[in-house]
BAVOFI-309886 format. One record per residue (C-alpha): x, y, z; residue in three letters. Coordinates in pm, whole numbers, padded with zeros to 5 digits, always signed. Layout:
BEGIN
XYZAla...
This chain:
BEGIN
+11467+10723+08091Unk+11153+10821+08258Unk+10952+11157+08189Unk+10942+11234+08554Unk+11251+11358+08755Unk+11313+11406+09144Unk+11523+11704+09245Unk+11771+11655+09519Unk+11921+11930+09679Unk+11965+12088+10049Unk+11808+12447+09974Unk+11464+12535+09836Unk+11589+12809+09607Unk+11879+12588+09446Unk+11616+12307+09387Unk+11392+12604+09207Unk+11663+12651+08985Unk+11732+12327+08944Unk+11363+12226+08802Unk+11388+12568+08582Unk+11689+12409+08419Unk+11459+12128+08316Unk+11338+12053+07951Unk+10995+12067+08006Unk+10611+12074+07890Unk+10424+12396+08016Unk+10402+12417+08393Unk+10020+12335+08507Unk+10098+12408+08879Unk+10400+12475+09115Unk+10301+12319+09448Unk+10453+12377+09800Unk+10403+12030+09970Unk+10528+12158+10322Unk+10234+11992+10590Unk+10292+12299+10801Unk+10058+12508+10544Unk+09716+12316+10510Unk+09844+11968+10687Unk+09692+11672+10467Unk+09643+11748+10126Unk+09883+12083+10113Unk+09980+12020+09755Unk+09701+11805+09613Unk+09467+12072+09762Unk+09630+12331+09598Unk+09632+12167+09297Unk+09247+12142+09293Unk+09190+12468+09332Unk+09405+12568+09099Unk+09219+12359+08863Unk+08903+12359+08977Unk+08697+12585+08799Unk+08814+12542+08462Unk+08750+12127+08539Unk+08406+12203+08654Unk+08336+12386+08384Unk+08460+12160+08110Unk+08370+11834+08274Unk+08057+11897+08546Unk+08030+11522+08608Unk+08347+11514+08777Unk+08257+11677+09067Unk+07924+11404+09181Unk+08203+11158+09052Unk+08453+11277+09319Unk+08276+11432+09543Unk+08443+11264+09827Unk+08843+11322+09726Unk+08739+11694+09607Unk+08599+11808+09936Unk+08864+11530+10164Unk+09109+11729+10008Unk+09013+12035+09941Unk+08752+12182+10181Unk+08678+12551+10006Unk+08502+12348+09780Unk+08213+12263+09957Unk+07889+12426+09821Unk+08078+12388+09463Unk+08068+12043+09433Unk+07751+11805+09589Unk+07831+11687+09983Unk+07939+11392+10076Unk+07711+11135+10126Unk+07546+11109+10425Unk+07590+10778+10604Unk+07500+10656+10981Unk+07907+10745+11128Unk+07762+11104+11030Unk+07443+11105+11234Unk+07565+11030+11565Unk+07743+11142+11849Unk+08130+11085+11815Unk+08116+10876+12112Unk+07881+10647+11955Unk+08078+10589+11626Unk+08240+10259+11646Unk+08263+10196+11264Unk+08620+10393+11045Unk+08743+10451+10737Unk+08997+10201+10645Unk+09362+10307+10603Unk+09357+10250+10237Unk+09098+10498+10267Unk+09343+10794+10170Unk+09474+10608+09851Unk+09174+10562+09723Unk+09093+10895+09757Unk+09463+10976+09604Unk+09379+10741+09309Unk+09002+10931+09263Unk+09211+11227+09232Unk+09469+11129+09014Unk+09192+11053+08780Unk+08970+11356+08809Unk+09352+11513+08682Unk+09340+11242+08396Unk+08968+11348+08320Unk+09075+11731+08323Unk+09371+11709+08092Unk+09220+11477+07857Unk+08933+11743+07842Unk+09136+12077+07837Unk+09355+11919+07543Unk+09632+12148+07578Unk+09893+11857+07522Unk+10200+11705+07801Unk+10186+11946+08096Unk+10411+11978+08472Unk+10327+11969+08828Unk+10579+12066+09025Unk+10619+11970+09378Unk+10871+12128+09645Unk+10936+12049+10000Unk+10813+11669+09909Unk+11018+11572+10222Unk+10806+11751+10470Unk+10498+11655+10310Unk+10207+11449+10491Unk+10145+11122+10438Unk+09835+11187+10216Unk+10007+11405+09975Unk+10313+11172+09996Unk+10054+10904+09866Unk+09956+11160+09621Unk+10266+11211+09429Unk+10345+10821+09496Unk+10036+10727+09250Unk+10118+11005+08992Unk+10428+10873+08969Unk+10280+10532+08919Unk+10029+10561+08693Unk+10037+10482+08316Unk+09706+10681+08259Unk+09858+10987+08270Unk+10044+11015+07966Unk+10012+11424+07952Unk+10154+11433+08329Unk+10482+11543+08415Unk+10607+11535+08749Unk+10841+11734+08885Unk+10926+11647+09273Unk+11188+11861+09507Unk+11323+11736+09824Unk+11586+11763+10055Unk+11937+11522+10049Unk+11838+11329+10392Unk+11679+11031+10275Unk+11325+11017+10253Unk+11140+10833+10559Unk+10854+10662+10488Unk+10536+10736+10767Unk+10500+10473+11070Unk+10278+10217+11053Unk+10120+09978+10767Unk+10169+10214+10429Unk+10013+10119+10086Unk+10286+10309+09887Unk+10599+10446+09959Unk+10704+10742+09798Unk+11088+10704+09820Unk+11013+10381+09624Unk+10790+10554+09387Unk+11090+10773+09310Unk+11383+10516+09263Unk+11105+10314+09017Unk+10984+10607+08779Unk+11155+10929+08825Unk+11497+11055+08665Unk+11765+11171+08993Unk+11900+11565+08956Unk+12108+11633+09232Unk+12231+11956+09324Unk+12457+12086+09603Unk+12430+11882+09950Unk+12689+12128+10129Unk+12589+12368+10401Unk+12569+12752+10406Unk+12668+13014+10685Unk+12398+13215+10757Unk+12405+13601+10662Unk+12269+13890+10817Unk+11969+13985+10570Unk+11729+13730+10707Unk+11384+13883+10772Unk+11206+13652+11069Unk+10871+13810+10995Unk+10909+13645+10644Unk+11033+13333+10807Unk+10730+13328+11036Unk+10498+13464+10707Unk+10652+13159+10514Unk+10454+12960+10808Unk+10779+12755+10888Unk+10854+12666+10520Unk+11154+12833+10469Unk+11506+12625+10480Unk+11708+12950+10426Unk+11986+12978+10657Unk+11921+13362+10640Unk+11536+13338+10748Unk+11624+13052+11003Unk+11890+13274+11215Unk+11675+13543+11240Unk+11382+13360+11366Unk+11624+13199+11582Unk+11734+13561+11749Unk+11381+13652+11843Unk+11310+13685+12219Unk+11083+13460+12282Unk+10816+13742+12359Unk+10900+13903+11965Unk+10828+13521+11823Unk+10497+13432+12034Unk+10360+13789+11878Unk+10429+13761+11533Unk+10285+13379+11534Unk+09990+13527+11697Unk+09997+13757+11408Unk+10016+13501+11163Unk+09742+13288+11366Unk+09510+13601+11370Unk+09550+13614+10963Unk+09494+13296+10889Unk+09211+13172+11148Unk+08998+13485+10912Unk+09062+13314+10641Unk+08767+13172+10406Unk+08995+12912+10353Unk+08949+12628+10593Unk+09237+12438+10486Unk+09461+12717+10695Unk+09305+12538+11002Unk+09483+12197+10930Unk+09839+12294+10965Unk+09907+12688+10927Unk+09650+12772+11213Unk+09755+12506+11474Unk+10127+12503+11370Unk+10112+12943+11480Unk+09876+12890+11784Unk+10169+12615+11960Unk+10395+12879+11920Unk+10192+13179+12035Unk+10128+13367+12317Unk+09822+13123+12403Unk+09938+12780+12342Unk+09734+12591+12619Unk+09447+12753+12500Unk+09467+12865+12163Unk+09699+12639+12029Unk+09499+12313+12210Unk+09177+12427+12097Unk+09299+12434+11700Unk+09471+12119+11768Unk+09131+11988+11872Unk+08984+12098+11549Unk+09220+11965+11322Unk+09284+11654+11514Unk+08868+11587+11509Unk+08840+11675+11175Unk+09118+11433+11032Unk+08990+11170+11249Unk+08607+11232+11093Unk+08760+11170+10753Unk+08981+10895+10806Unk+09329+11085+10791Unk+09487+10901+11086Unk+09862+11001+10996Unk+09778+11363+11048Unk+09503+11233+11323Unk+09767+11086+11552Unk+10000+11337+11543Unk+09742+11627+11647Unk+09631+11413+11883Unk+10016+11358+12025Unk+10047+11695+11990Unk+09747+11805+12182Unk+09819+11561+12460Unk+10152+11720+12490Unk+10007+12069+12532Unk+09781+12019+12806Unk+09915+12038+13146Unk+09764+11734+13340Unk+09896+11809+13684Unk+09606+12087+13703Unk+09241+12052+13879Unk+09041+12143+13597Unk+08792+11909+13455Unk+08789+12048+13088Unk+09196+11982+13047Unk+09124+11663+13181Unk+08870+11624+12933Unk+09037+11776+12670Unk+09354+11526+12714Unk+09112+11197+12745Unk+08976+11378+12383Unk+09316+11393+12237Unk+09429+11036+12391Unk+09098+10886+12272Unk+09111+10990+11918Unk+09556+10936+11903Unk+09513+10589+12021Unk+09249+10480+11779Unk+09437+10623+11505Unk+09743+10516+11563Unk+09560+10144+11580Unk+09431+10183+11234Unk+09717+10291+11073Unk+09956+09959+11250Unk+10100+10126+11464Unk+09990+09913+11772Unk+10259+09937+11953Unk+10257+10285+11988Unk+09855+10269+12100Unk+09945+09987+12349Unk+10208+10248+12489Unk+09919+10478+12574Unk+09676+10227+12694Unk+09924+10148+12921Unk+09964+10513+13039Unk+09623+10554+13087Unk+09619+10251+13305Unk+09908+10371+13501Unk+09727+10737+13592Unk+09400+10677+13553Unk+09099+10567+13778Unk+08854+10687+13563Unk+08603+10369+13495Unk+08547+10482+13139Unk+08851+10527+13059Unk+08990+10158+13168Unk+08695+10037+12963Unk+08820+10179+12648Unk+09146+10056+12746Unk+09039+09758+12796Unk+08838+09698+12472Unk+09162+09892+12280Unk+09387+09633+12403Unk+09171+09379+12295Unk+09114+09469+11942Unk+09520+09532+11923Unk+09540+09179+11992Unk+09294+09055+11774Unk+09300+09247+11512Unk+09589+09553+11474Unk+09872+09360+11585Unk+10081+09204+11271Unk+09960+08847+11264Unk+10235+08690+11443Unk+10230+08925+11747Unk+09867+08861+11777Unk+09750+08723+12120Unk+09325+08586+12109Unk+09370+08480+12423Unk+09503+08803+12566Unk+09208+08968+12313Unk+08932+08760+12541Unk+09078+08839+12834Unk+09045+09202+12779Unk+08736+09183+12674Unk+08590+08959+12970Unk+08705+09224+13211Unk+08536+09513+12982Unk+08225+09271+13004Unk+08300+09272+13380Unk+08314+09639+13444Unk+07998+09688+13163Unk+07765+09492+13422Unk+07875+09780+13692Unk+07684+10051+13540Unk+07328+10173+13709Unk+07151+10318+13416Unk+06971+10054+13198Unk+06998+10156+12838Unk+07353+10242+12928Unk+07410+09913+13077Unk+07295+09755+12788Unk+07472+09922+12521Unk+07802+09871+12685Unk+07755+09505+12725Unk+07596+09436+12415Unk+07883+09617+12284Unk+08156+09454+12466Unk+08053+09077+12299Unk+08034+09230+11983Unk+08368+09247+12023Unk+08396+08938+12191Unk+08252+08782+11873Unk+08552+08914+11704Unk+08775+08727+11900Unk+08556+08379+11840Unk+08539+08464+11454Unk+08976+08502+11433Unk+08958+08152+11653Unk+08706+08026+11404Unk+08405+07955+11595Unk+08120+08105+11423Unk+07858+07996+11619Unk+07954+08101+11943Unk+08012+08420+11744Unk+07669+08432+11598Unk+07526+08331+11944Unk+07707+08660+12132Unk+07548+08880+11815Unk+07210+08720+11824Unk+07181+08780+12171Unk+07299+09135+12185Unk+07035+09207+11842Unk+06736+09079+12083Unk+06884+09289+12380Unk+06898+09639+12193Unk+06561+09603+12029Unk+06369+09504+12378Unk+06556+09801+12574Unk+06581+10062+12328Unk+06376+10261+12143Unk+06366+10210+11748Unk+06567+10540+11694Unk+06853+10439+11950Unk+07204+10385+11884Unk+07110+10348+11521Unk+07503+10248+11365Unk+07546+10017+11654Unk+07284+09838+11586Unk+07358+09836+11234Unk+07689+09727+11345Unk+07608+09455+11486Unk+07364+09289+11176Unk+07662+09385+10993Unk+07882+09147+11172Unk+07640+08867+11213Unk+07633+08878+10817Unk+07946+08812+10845Unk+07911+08520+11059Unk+07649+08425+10846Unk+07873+08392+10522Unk+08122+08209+10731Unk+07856+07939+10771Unk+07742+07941+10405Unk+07404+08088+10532Unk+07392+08291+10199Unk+07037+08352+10187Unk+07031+08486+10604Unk+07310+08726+10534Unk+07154+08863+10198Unk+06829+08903+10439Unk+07066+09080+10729Unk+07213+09322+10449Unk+06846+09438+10266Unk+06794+09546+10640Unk+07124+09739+10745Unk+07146+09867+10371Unk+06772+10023+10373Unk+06879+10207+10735Unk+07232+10335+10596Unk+07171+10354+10195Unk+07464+10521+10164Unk+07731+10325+10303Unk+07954+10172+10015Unk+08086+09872+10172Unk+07701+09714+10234Unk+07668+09733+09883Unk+08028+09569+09808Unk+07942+09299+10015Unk+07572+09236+09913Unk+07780+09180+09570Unk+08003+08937+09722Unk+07703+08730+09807Unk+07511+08780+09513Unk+07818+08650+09333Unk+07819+08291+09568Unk+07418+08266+09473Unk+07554+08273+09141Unk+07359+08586+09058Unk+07616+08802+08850Unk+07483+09088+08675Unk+07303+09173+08991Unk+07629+09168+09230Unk+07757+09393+08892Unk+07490+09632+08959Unk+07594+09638+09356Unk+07998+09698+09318Unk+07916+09993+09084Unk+07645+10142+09350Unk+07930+10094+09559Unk+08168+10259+09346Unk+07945+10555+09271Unk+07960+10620+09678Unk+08291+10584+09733Unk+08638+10704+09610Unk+08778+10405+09370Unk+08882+10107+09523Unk+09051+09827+09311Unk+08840+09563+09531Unk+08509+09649+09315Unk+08653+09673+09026Unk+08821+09316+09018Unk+08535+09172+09134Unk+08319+09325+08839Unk+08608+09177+08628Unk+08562+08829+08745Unk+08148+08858+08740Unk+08177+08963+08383Unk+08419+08688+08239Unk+08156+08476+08416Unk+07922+08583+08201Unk+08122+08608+07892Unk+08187+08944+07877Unk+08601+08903+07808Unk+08645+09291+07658Unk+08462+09433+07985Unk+08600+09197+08196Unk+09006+09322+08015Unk+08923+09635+08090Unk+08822+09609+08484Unk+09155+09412+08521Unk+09299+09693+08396Unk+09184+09905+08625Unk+09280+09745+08878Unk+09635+09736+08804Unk+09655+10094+08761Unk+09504+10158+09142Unk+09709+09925+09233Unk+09971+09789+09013Unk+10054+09538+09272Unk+09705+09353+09266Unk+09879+08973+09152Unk+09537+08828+09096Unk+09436+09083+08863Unk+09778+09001+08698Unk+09732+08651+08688Unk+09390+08702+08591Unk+09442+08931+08269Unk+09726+08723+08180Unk+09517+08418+08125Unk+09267+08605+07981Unk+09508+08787+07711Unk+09650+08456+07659Unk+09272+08297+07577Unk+09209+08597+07360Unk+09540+08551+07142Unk+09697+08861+07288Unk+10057+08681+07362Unk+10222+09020+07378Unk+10011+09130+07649Unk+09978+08809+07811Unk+10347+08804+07831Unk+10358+09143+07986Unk+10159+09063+08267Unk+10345+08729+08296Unk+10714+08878+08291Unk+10555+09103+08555Unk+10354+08901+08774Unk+10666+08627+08801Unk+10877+08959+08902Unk+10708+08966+09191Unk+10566+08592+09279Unk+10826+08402+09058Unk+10650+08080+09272Unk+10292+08153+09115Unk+10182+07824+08988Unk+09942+08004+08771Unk+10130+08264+08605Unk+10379+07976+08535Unk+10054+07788+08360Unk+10058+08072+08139Unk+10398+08083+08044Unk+10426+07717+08011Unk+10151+07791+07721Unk+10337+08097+07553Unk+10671+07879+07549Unk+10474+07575+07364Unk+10313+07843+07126Unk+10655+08001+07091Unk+10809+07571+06999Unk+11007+07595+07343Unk+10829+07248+07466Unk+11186+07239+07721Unk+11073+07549+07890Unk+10713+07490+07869Unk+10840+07187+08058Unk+11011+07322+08300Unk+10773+07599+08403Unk+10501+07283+08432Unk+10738+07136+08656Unk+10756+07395+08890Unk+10403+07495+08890Unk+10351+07119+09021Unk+10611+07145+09293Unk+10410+07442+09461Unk+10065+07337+09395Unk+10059+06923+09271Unk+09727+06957+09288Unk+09663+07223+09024Unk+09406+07097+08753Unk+09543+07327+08471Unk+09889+07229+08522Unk+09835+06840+08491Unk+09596+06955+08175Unk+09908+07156+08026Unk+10160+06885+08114Unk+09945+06618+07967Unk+09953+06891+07617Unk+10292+06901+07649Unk+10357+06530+07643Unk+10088+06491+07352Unk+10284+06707+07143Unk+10614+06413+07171Unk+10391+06168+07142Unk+10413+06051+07497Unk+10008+05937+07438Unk+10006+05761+07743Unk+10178+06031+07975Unk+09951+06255+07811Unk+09602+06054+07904Unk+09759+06011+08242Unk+09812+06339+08278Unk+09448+06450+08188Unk+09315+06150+08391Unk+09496+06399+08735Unk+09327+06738+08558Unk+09015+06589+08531Unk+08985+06433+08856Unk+09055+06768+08963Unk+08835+06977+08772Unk+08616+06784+08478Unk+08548+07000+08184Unk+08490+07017+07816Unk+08816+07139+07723Unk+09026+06876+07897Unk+08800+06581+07787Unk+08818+06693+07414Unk+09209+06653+07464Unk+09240+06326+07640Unk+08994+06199+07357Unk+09168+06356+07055Unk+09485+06126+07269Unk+09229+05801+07331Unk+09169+05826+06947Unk+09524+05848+06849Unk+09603+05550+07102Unk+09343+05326+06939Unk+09084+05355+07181Unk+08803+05451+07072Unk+08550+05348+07294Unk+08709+05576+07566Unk+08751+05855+07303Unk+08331+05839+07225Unk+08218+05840+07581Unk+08499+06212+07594Unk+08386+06314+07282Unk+08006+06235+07417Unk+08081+06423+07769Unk+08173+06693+07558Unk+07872+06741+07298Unk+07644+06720+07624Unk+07826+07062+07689Unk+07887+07196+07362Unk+07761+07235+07021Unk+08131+07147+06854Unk+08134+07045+06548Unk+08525+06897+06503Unk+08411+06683+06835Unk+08091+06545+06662Unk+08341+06473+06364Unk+08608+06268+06563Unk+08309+06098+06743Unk+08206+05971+06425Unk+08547+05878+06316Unk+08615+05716+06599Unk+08269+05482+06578Unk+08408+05441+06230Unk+08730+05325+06310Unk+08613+05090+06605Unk+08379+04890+06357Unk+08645+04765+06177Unk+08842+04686+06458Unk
């Protein structure tokens, strides 16, 4: 049974007494989740300050370490905890910014803290604590990530979780999620359920306390009484409430409380759309695009377009903007091709059908699910934003927007897989920026654009051309994680390991964690030997992302090398859960069955390896094991013969040797055993060899 339990139940104060009925460690925390109190990050926020100081205190590090989930998620901390670091997106004009977060962005920053929780228990040592979360089912996506990895986690082994949500099953957000909190819940948490029937509303509800609640409340009581309001008595006590909260020193009010009052106050086209506009920009800064897209819907809704005035028209192409390009990067492209297309429809704004035009093309080549994608739709979108680009008078403008429009262009010829015309559209757009601009224009674009010819350039095996391309964007935006990442990646091709090391954790020291750096570091050191370091990365992997099958198949291999068959069979039984195809987790298990005497099962886990990948050098080297231990010696050297054809190396050639000797011929068992001491100092292969000349003398 697992130690964490979800609460079902249709009322708030029956779910209460539902957790209080619980057998549980101390309570750390009892978290509203509702998004209508601080939007993204309501509970994990709260959580941080209620922890805060005493974390800070005990464990200073953490706050450099997480810098970036702290203040993401919990804004009152800034001045406690050092800024974020400073990176080109943050030095230039928003409409200049044409580089975003990622979507995975917000569970990375759920994983970093998840861990600075881990850190902070570990270092309080009070023993198994709870966190209790209500309202779960109105919670935003970032907090229902949140939960999702607490749940999920096996590093938290002083965690309880408590989560409380309604009996309507639980939707996951649109778009492409990493984690889905409903399935988080069904995997690792024990079901309570409590009462789903309704109640009649009395006459003690108090609407002030309804409004108060900030629109938390699911009491029948609370909800009739807000419902009898005029609508005159409502719009004053949210402005009220607005009035409270905006003079807050908390900015987290202005994520959900403050907007969530101002729609519903006395002001709401100008009120309520100006805190929209805050929120909305400020998610979209940091990469929350659930909550982004949403203000932005939200804001476009409350702006009355059929008026004259030049700042609502502004203010709606602000909230369209920003909605669209969220919505994009979270994959929901559909829903951004539905607005494009408005915008078409009412617009004759040239700007404005240039964004369109390069929106619709990056939907096509890169937002749309794969098989929905359309490159030649893509080009043709972005030939007519080249087309209207030439239009413009002013030079440097002019320049910009065309240079910018084959960047993307070079997009489209990278998914189609012609890198040189790529690198020709990027080359040419480098040369145009630097002759018409001064050195201090359009900095990120132009680090954009290096950016993407090193991509190009690793496409072509130019190693050396993008390393040169990356010393240059990375000494004009130092603190940018991903250039470091990827000057790892090609490190790692030049064969130069412990420097690519040194790159992913620079990268990791700027950024939330990401299980992307730490694999890599795993591979890098079992390249270099390092099998306890390299154990350990996998491992971290798996718990940002127990998902990650390489890092399954990976560890598993590795385990088995070490003699951990336990853990290698762990990672096995779960890796074949969820690829039961993977030829190489099935080379592993064909090796614990033999260990185990099950040569019939080793067999048949060869067999199928082979059917999805006959050209796998490890399974013809365990097959041709496999058949050496029945003495099938000439299945067995045939066998090896396919591995090493494949992939020569010491290991195979010492078997098909030790099967050459026992076959009687030894002149093909020397020349193995000699291919072998050319690689290694082995002593047991330097003994056969000398049997072997032994025994072919007196032949």
């Amino acid at each position: 049974m697992s130690s964490h339990h979800w609460i079902r139940a249709r009322y708030g104060d029956e779910r209460r007494k539902l957790a209080g009925a619980l057998d549980l460690p101390p309570v750390l925390a009892v978290l509203d989740a509702h998004q209508n109190l601080r939007g993204p990050y309501t509970a994990a926020g709260a959580l941080i300050r209620a922890i805060a100081d005493d974390a800070l205190r005990l464990r200073p590090e953490l706050g450099p370490r997480h810098n970036i989930e702290l203040l993401t998620s919990t804004p009152e901390l800034t001045g406690v905890v050092p800024s974020m670091w400073e990176t080109l997106d943050w030095t230039v004009k928003d409409e200049e910014r044409t580089r975003f977060f990622s979507r995975l962005h917000t569970l990375n920053i759920a994983n970093g803290l998840a861990e600075f929780l881990r850190d902070h228990l570990a270092a309080l040592d009070d023993g198994p604590c709870t966190v209790v979360f209500e309202n779960a089912h109105h919670a935003d996506p970032t907090d229902q990530e949140f939960i999702s990895v607490l749940l999920r986690r096996t590093d938290l082994p002083l965690l309880r979780v408590v989560v409380c949500t309604g009996v309507d099953p639980l939707i996951d957000p649109g778009g492409e999620i990493a984690v889905s909190l409903h399935r988080m819940l069904v995997a690792h948490a024990t079901v309570v359920d409590g009462s789903a029937d309704e109640r009649a509303p009395d006459a003690s509800g108090d609407a002030r306390a309804f409004v108060w609640g900030d629109g938390t409340s699911d009491d029948p009581a609370l909800l009739a009484a807000y419902a009898a309001l005029t609508d005159e008595d409502r719009a004053r006590l949210h402005d009220e409430r607005h009035d409270e909260l905006a003079a807050s020193d908390e900015p987290s009010w202005r994520l959900g409380a403050v907007p969530y009052h101002a729609e519903r106050g006395t002001d709401p086209a100008g009120r309520g759309v100006a805190a929209l506009e805050f929120a909305m920009s400020h998610c979209w800064k940091l990469g929350l695009y659930q909550a982004a897209s949403e203000l932005g819907i939200r804001g476009r809704a409350a702006i009355d377009r059929t008026t004259d005035q030049a700042t609502d028209r502004e203010k709606w192409w602000h909230f369209t903007s920003e909605a669209s390009t969220a919505l994009a990067a979270l994959g929901r492209a559909a829903e951004a091709e539905r607005i494009y297309e408005e915008i078409r429809e009412t617009s004759i704004e040239p700007e404005a059908h240039m964004q369109v035009a390069y929106g619709m093309a990056m939907l096509h080549a890169r937002h749309f699910p794969e098989g929905q994608r359309d490159y030649g739709r893509a080009r043709a979108w972005m030939n007519s934003l080249i087309s209207m680009a030439s239009l413009m008078k002013e030079p440097k403008q002019l320049a910009v927007q065309s240079v910018f429009a084959r960047n993307g262009l070079a997009l489209v010829e990278v998914r189609q897989n012609k890198p040189e015309e790529a690198l020709r559209l990027l080359q040419e757009g480098i040369a145009r920026l630097d002759q018409e601009l001064e050195p201090h224009e359009h900095a990120l674009h132009r680090a954009v654009l290096r950016y993407n010819r090193v991509q190009v350039y690793g496409m072509m095996g130019r190693l050396e051309d993008a390393l040169a391309d990356y010393t240059w964007v990375t000494e004009r935006d130092p603190n940018f994680p991903e250039h470091h990442f990827n000057i790892g990646n090609i490190l790692r091709r030049l064969g130069r390991n412990e420097e690519a090391i040194d790159c992913y954790r620079r990268s990791l020291e700027l950024s939330p964690p990401y299980p992307e750096a730490y694999y890599n570091i795993a591979d890098a050191l079992l390249a270099l030997g390092d099998t306890d370091g390299a154990g350990q990365h996998y491992g971290h992997v798996l718990q940002l992302d127990p998902d990650h099958l390489d890092a399954k198949v990976n560890r598993a291999g590795l385990r088995y090398e070490l003699g951990d068959a336990i853990g290698a069979w762990q990672d096995v039984t779960a890796g074949l859960a969820q690829a039961p195809s993977n030829p190489l987790l099935l080379c592993v298990r064909a090796r614990l069955l033999a260990d185990d005497g099950d040569l019939t099962a080793a067999q048949d886990a060869i067999e199928a390896a082979l059917a999805v990948n006959p050209g796998l050098a490890e399974a013809w080297a365990i097959r041709g094991q496999l058949a050496y231990e029945t003495a099938e010696l000439k299945e067995a050297i045939d066998c090896f013969d396919r591995a090493i054809d494949r992939s020569d190396g010491p290991e195979v050639r010492f078997n098909r040797a030790v099967a050459y000797q026992d076959s009687g011929r030894f002149q093909d068992a020397i020349a193995d055993y000699d291919a072998v001491l050319t690689v290694l100092d082995d002593d047991d292969a330097r003994q056969r060899r000398d049997d072997c000349v032994r025994a072919d003398a007196m032949v």
